[in-house]
C-alpha positions in Angstrom: 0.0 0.0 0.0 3.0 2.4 1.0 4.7 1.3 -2.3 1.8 2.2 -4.2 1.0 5.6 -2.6 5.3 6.6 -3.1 4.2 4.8 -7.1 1.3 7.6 -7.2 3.0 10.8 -5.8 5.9 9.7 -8.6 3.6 9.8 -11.3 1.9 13.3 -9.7 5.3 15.1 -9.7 6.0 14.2 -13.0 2.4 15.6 -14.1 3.3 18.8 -11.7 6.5 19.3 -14.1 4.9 18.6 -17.1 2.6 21.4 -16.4 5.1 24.0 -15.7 7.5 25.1 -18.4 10.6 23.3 -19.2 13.0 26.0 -18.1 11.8 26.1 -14.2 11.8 22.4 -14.6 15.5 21.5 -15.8 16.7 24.6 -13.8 14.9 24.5 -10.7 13.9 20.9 -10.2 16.9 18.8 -12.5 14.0 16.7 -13.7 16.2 14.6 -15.1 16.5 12.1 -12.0 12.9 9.7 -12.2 13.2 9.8 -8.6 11.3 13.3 -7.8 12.7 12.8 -4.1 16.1 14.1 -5.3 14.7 16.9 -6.9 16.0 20.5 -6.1 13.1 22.4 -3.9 11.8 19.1 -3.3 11.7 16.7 0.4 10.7 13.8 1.5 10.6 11.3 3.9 11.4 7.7 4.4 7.5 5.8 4.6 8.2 1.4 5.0 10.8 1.0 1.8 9.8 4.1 0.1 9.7 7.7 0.1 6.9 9.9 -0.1 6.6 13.8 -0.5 6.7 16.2 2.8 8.0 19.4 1.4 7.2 21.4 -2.1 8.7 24.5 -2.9 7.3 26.1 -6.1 7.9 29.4 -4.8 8.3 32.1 -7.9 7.4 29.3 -10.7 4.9 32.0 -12.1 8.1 33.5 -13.8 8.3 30.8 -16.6 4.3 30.0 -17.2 2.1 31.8 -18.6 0.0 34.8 -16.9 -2.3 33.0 -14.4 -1.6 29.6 -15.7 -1.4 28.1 -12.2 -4.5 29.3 -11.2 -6.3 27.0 -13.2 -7.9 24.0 -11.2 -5.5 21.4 -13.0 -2.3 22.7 -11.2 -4.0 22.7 -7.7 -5.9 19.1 -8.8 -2.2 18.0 -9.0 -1.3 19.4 -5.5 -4.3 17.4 -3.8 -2.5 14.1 -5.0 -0.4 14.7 -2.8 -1.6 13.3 0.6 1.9 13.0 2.4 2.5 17.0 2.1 3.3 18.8 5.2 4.7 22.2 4.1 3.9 24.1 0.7 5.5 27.2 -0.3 3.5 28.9 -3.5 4.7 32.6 -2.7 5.4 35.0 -5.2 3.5 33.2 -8.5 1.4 36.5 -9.2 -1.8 34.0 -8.4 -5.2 36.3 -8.0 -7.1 33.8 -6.9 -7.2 30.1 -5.0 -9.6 26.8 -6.5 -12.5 26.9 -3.6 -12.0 23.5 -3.5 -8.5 23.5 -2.4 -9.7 24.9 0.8 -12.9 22.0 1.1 -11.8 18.9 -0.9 -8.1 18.4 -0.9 -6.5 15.8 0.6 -3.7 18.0 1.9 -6.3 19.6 4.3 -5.8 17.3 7.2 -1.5 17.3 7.6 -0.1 20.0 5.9 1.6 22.1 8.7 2.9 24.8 6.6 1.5 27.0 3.8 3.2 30.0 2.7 1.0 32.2 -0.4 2.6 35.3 0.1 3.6 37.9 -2.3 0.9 36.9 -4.8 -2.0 39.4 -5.9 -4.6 37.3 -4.0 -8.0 39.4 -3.9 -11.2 39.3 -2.1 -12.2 37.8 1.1 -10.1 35.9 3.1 -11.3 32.3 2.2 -12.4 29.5 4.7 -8.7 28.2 6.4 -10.8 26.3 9.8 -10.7 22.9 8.0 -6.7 22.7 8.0 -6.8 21.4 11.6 -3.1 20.6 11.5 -1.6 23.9 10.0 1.2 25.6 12.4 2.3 28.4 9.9 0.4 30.3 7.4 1.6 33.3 5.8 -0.9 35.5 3.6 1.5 38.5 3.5 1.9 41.4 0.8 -1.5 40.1 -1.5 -5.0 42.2 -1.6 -6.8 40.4 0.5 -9.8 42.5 2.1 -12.8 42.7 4.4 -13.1 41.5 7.8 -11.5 38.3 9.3 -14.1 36.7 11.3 -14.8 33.0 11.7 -12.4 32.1 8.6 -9.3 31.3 11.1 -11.5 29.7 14.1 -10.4 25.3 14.5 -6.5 26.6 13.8 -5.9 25.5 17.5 -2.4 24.1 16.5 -1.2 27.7 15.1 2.4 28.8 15.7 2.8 31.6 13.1 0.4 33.8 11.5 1.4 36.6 9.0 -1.5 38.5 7.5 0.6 42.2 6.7 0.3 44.3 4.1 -3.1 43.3 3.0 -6.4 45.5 3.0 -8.1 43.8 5.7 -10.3 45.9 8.0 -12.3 45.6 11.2 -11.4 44.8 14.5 -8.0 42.9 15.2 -8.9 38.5 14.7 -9.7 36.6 17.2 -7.1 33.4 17.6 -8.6 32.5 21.2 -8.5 28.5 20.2 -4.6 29.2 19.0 -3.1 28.9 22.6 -0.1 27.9 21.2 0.3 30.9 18.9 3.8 32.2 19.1 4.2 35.0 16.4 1.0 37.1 15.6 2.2 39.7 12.2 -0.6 42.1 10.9 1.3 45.1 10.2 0.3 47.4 7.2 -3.6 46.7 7.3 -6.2 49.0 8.0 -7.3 47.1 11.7 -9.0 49.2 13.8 -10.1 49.3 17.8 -8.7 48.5 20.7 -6.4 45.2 21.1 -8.2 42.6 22.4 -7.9 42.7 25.9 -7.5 38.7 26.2 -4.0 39.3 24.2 -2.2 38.3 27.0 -3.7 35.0 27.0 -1.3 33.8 24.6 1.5 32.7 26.7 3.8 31.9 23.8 3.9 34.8 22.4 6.9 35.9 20.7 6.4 38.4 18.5 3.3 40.7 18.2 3.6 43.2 15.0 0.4 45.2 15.1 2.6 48.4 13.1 0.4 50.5 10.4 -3.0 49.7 11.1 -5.8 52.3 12.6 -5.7 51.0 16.4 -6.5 53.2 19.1 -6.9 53.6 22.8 -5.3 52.2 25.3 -2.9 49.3 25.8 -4.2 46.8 28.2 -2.4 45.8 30.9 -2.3 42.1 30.0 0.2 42.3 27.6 2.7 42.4 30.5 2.0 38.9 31.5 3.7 37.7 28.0 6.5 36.4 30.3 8.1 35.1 26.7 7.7 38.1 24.0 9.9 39.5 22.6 9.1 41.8 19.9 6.0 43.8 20.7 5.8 46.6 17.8 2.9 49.1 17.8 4.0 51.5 15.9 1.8 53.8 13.0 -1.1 53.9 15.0 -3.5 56.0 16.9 -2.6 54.9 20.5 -3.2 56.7 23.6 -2.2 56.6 27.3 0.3 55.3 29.1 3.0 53.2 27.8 2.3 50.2 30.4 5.1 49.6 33.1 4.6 46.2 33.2 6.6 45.9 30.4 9.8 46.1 32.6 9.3 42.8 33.8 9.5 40.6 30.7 12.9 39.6 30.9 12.9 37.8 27.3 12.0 41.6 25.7 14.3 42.1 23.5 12.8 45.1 21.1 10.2 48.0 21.9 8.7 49.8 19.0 5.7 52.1 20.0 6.5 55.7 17.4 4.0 57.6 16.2 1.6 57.2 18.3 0.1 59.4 21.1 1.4 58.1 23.7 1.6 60.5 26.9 3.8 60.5 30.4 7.1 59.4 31.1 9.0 56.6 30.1 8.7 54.1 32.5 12.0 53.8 34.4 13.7 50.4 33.8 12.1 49.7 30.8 15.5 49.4 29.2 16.5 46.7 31.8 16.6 43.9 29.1 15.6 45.7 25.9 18.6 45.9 23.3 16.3 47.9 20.3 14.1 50.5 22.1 11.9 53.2 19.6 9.4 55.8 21.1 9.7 58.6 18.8 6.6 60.9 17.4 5.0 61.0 20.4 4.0 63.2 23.3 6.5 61.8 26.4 7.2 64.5 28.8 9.4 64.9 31.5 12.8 63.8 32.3 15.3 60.7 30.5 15.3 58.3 33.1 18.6 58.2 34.7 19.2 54.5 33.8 17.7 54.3 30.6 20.7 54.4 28.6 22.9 52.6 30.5 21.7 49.3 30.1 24.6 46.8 28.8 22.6 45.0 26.2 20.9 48.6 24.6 22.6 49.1 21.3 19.4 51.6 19.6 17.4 54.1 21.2 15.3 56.6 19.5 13.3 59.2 21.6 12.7 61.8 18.8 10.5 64.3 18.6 8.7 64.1 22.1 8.3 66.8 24.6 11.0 65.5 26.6 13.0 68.3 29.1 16.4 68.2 31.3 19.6 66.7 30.6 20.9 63.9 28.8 22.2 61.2 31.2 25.9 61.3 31.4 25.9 57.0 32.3 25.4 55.6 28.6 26.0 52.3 27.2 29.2 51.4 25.8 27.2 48.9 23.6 25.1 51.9 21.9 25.4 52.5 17.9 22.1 54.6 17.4 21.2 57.5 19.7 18.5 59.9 18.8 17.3 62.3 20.9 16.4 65.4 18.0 13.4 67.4 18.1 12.8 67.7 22.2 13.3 70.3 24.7 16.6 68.7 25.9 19.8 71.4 27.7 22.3 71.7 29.2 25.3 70.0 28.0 26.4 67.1 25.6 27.8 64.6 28.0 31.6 64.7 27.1 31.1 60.9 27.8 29.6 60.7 24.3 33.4 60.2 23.5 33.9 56.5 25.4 31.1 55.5 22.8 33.6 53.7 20.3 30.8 51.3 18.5 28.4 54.7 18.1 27.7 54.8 14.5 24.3 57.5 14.5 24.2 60.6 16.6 21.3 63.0 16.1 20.6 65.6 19.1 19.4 68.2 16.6 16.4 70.5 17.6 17.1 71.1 21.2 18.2 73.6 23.9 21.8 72.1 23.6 24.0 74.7 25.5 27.7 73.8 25.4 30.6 73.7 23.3 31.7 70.7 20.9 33.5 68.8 23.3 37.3 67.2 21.9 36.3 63.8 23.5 33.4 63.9 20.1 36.9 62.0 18.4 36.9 58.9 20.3 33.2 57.9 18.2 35.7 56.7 16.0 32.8 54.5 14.0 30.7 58.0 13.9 28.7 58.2 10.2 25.7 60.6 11.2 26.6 63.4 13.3 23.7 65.6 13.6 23.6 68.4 16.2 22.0 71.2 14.2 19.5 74.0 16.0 20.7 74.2 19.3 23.0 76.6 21.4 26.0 75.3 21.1 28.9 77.8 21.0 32.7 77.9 20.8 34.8 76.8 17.7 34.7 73.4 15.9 37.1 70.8 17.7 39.8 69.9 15.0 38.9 66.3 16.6 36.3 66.3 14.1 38.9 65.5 11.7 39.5 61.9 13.6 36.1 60.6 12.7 37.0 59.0 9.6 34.0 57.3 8.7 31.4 60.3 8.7 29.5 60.3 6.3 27.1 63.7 7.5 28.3 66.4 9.5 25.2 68.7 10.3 25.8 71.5 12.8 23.7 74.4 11.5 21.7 76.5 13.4 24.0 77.6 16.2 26.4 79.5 17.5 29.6 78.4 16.3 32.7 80.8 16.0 35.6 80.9 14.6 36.8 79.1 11.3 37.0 75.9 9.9 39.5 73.2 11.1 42.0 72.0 8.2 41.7 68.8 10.4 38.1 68.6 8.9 39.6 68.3 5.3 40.7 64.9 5.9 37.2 63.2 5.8 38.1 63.2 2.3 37.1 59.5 1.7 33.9 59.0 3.4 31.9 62.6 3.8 29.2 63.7 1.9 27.3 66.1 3.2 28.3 69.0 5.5 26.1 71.4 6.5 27.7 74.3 9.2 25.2 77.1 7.7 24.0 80.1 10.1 26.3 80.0 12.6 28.8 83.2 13.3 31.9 81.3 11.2 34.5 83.4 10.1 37.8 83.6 8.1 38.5 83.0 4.4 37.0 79.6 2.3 40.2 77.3 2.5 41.2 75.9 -1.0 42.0 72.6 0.9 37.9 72.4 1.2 38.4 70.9 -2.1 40.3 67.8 -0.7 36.5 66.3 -0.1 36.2 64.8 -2.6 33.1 62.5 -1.7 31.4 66.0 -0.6 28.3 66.1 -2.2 26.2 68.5 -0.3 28.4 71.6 1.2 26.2 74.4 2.7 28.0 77.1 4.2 25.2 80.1 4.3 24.5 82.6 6.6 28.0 83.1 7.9 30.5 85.7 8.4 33.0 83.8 5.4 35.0 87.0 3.7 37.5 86.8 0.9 36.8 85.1 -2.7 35.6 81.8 -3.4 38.3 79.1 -4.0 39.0 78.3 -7.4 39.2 74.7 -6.6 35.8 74.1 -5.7 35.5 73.4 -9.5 37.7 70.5 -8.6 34.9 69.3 -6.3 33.1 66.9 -9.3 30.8 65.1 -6.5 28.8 68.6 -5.4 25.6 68.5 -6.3 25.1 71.2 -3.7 26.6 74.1 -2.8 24.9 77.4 -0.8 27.2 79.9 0.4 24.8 82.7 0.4 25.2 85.7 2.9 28.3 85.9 3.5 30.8 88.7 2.4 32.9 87.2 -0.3 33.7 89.1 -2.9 35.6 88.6 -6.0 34.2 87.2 -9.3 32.7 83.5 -9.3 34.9 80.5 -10.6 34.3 77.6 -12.5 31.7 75.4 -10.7 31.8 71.6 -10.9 29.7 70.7 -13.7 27.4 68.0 -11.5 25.6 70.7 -9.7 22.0 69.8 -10.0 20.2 70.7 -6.5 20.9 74.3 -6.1 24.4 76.6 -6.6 23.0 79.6 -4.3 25.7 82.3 -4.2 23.4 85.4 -3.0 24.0 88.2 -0.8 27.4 88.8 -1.1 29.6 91.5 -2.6 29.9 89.0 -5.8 30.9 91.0 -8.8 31.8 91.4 -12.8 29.6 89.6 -14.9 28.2 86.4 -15.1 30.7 83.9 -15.9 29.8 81.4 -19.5 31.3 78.7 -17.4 27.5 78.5 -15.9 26.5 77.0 -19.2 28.0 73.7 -18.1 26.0 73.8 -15.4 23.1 71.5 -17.5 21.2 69.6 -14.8 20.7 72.4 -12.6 17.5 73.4 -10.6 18.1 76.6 -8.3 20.6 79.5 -9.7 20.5 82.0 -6.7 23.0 84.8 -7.5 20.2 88.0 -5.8 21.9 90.6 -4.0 25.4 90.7 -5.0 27.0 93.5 -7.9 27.0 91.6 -11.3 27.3 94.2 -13.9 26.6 93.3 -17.9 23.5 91.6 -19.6 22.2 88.5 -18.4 24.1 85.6 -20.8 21.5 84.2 -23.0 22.9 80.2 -21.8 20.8 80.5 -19.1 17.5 80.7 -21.0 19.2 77.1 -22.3 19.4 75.4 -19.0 15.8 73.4 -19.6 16.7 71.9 -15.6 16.2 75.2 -14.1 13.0 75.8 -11.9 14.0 78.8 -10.0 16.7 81.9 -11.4 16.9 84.5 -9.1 19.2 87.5 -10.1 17.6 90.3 -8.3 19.1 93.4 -6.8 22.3 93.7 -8.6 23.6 96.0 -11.5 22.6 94.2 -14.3 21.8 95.6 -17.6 20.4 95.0 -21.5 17.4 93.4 -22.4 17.0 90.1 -20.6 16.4 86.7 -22.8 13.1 85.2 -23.1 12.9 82.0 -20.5 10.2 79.1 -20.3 7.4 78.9 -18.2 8.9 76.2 -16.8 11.4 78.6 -14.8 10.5 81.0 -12.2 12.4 84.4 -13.1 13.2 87.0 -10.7 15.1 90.0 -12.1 13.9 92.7 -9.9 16.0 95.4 -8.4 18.4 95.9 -11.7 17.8 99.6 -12.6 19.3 99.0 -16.2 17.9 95.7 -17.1 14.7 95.9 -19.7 12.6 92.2 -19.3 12.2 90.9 -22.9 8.3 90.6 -21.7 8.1 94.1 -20.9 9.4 95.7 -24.1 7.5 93.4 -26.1 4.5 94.5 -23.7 5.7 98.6 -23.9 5.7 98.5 -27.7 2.9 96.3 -28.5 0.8 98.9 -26.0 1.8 102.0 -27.7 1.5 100.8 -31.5 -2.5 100.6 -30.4 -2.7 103.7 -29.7 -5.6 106.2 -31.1 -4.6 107.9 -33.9 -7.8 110.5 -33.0 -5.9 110.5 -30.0 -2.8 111.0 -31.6 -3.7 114.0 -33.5 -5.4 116.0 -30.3 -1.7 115.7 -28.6 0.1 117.0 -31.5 -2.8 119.8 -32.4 -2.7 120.9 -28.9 1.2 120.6 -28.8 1.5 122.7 -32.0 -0.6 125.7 -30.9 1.2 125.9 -27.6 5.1 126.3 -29.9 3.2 128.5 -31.8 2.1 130.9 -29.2 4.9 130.1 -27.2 7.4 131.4 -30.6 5.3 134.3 -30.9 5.5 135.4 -27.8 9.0 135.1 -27.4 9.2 137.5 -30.8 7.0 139.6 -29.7 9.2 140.3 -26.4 12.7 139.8 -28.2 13.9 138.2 -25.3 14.6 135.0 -26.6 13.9 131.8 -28.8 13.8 128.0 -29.3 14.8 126.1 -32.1 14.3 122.3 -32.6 17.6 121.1 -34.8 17.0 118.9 -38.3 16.7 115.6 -38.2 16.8 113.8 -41.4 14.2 111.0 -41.8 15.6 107.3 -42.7 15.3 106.1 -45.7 11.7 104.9 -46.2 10.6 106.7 -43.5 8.0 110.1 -43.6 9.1 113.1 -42.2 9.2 112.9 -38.4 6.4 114.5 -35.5 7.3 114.4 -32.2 4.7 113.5 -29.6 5.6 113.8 -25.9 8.7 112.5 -26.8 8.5 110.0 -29.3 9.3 109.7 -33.0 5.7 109.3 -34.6 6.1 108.1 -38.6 3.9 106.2 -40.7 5.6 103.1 -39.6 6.3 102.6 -36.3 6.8 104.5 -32.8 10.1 104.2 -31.1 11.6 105.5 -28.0 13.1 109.2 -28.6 16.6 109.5 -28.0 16.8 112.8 -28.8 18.1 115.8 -26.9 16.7 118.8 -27.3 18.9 121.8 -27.8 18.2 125.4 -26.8 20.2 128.4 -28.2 19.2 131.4 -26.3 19.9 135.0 -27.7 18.9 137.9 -25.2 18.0 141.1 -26.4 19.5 143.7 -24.5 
């Protein structure tokens, strides 16, 4: 009987490869052996003196058959042959939908432990799973499955591992009461919504709990602190309230705490931090003080606190194990803790948005695996530590928005393998640009703005062919503007400086670029017509400088702002000025220059009459082409066109005595 069943399942595998094409087969499967148990992807088990099938892995056969192919009922006929089968993995065969009768008639229904369908385009309802009374792992993740899950997982009381995320399901969060033995529970990226059940915590087993992206609100219950084994409770992207529960401190197996943006309240519950090694509460509302031991647990290697309402210090006891440490976007002073520096596995630092008020301590060098240094709007003062320079593998350097002095370290310059953007704008810097600034040759952002820089802009910085970057607006460099790397695409922003001559043609290289801010300096001469070329631009701002000449016509695809040049005439404008006058009245025309005619003519009489003095308008000979000329407030009037008068007019005055 045995024989015969291992006969069967032989003769079903080879029916299974003949109905998928040739080139998963010989690739995937090496068909070529008549014994389908030594197939690649394929397991079995010893049953009497044969084998029959326990595992099947067609995962990503959809690649070589035709569009939904393998939905057809034949291909799942052939899987119900297979009685022996204890784990099938059909993930990722673009499938949109499932034979009903897989789920009532097939023979797999009874053993099959494991059955992975995820990353298919399965739609609809979830279907009818109760009748696979042995099944331990079932994974329905990244598919468009929808509705409400109701009765459809009741009789799975053998369930280890669930994974329903990134689906469309809606409603309140399942109920797996029957599942006592369930040990990871994934429904992240849904759109579940309520309050978590508060029976959760009757699921003793309970590893992992991923509830992250779905609409849940209120509170937490408190029964989720008697899962003496979790260890990966994640509730993040939610809507919930409260308190984060104490009771969390006393799992000793938690290992990772994820609970950001949500609207969580209070303060973090002291010892929390006792056994986690990954803790993440940022985007919410905590308040008061950092615990003093929350950071110096041994095993906490990540902690992320941003963008709370958090006040006071910033413990000076940290782990030596720590790599991530955010604390941005609080209400955090007084100083950094110059024990930051015994930190030597630290890799991100972000304190930014603060009320940081201390110098840059020289101990910063010792974070010698530093990448992400980000201290930006706080208070800090004094000059940059030249210790800076020993972080070789930062990658940002973002210090902005305080009140840094002095100027900048030639000890920085040697980051010149890893760093890429650096970012020291509206502080109170001073000094000259150094020329060694081009030594950075991975720079690609480099934002110096809103300094006190003086002196001209290094020619090297055309050297720098990684900037895609580069603000160093208000400042007071002078001097004319060099050749600028040719990969600038973001913004070049050179404004409000004491910039001058004209505007250099080397800009025309400048191809892929988005913002040209060169307002408020002295650039003299026309505006080069190159820059009506640049099809990348968005923004041009060349306001408030000397410019002069008639500027090019630009696309509406760029924002032009020109204003503030007393000598420049807009193309637009002119066009506008002479279109305007040519449709002018001739009725009106002729009042003006009847009225204007009487007046000389009184006005020559008068003066004859008195002998006091006279007028006279000199020649001037018409083009040819042209009728003779009349002069209307200023303004050559012919037959043809009206133009601009240029001329003067000259007064010879004869007094009678």
């Amino acid at each position: 009987m045995v024989e015969m069943r291992s006969q069967n399942q032989t003769l079903t595998m080879g029916s299974l490869s003949r109905s998928l094409h040739s080139s998963f087969s010989n690739a995937k499967w090496n068909t070529s052996d008549p014994n389908p148990c030594r197939w690649r992807r394929v397991k079995c088990s010893a049953s009497g003196n044969s084998s029959v099938v326990k595992s099947l892995d067609l995962s990503g056969v959809g690649q070589y058959t035709a569009p939904n192919s393998l939905s057809a009922g034949g291909f799942f006929d052939l899987l119900c042959r297979l009685d022996s089968l204890e784990s099938l993995d059909l993930s990722a065969n673009a499938f949109t939908g499932i034979p009903s009768f897989f789920f009532s008639n097939c023979s797999v229904l009874h053993g099959l432990k494991s059955l992975n369908l995820s990353s298919n385009m399965l739609h609809g309802d979830l279907q009818n799973f109760s009748r696979f009374s042995s099944l331990e792992t079932l994974d329905l993740s990244y598919n468009n499955l929808s509705g409400a899950i109701r009765w459809q997982l009741d009789g799975l009381a053998r369930l280890k591992s669930i994974n329903l995320s990134v689906n469309l399901f809606t409603g309140g969060m399942p109920a797996l009461g029957q599942s006592q033995g369930l040990e990871k529970l994934v429904l992240s990226a849904n759109s579940f919504y309520g309050q978590i059940p508060s029976d959760i915590g009757g699921h003793p087993n309970l590893t992992l709990l991923d509830l992250s992206e779905n609409d849940l609100s209120g509170v937490t219950p408190d029964g989720i602190g008697n899962l003496s084994k979790l260890e990966t409770p994640i509730l993040s992207s939610n809507s919930f309230v409260g308190l984060i529960p104490r009771s969390l401190s006393n799992i000793t197996s938690l290992s990772r705490f994820a609970a950001n943006q949500n609207f969580f309240i209070g303060s973090i519950p002291s010892g929390i931090t006792k056994y986690v090694r990954v803790l993440d509460l940022s985007y919410n509302n905590l308040s008061g003080e950092i615990p003093a031991d929350l950071l110096s647990s041994p095993s906490l290697v990540s902690v992320d606190l941003t963008h709370n309402n958090l006040q006071g210090p910033i413990p000076n006891n940290l782990s030596q194990n720590l790599y991530r440490l955010r604390l941005g976007e609080n209400s955090l002073d007084g100083a950094i803790p110059q024990s930051i520096g015994n930190l030597s596995n630290l890799t991100y630092l972000e304190l930014n948005d603060n009320n940081l008020d201390s110098q840059i301590h020289p101990q910063i060098g010792g974070c010698k695996n530093l990448t992400l240094l980000n201290l930006a709007s706080n208070r800090l003062h004094g000059e940059l530590p030249k210790e800076l320079g020993s972080l070789r593998n930062l990658v940002v350097l973002r210090l902005q928005k305080n009140n840094l002095s002095g100027g900048i370290p030639d000890k920085l310059f040697e980051l010149q393998v890893n760093l890429s953007v650096l970012d020291l704008s509206l502080n109170s810097l001073t000094g000259v640009i150094p020329s060694a600034i081009s030594r950075l040759e991975s720079l690609s952002n480099l934002i110096l703005e809103g300094n006190y820089f003086d002196g001209s802009i290094p020619d090297t910085v055309g050297n720098m062919r990684s900037l895609i970057e580069l603000r160093l607006g208000g400042n007071r460099l002078s001097g004319t503007v060099p050749t600028m790397p040719a990969n600038l695409k973001i913004a070049l922003n050179l404004s409000h400086n004491l910039l001058g001559g004209s505007i250099p043609s080397s800009l025309s290289a400048l191809t892929e670029l988005e913002v040209l801010d060169l307002s408020d300096n002295n650039f003299t001469g026309e505006i080069p017509s190159f820059l009506a070329s640049i099809r990348s631009l968005t923004l041009l701002d060349l306001s408030n400088n000397d410019l002069s000449g008639i500027s090019p016509a630009f696309g509406t695809y760029v924002t032009v702002i020109t204003s503030g040049n007393r000598y420049l005439i807009n193309s637009t404008e002119s066009q506008n000025t002479f279109r305007s006058r040519k449709k002018r009245s001739p009725v009106l025309i002729i009042v003006v220059i009847s009225m204007v005619a009487v007046l000389i003519v009184v006005t020559v009489v008068v003066l004859l009459i008195s002998s006091k003095r006279f007028y006279r308008v000199e020649d001037e000979s018409p083009q040819l082409g042209e009728s003779n000329l009349q002069i209307v407030n200023g303004c050559f009037v012919t037959a043809n066109s009206i133009h601009r008068s240029s001329i003067d007019f000259s007064k010879t005055i004869e007094v009678s005595q």
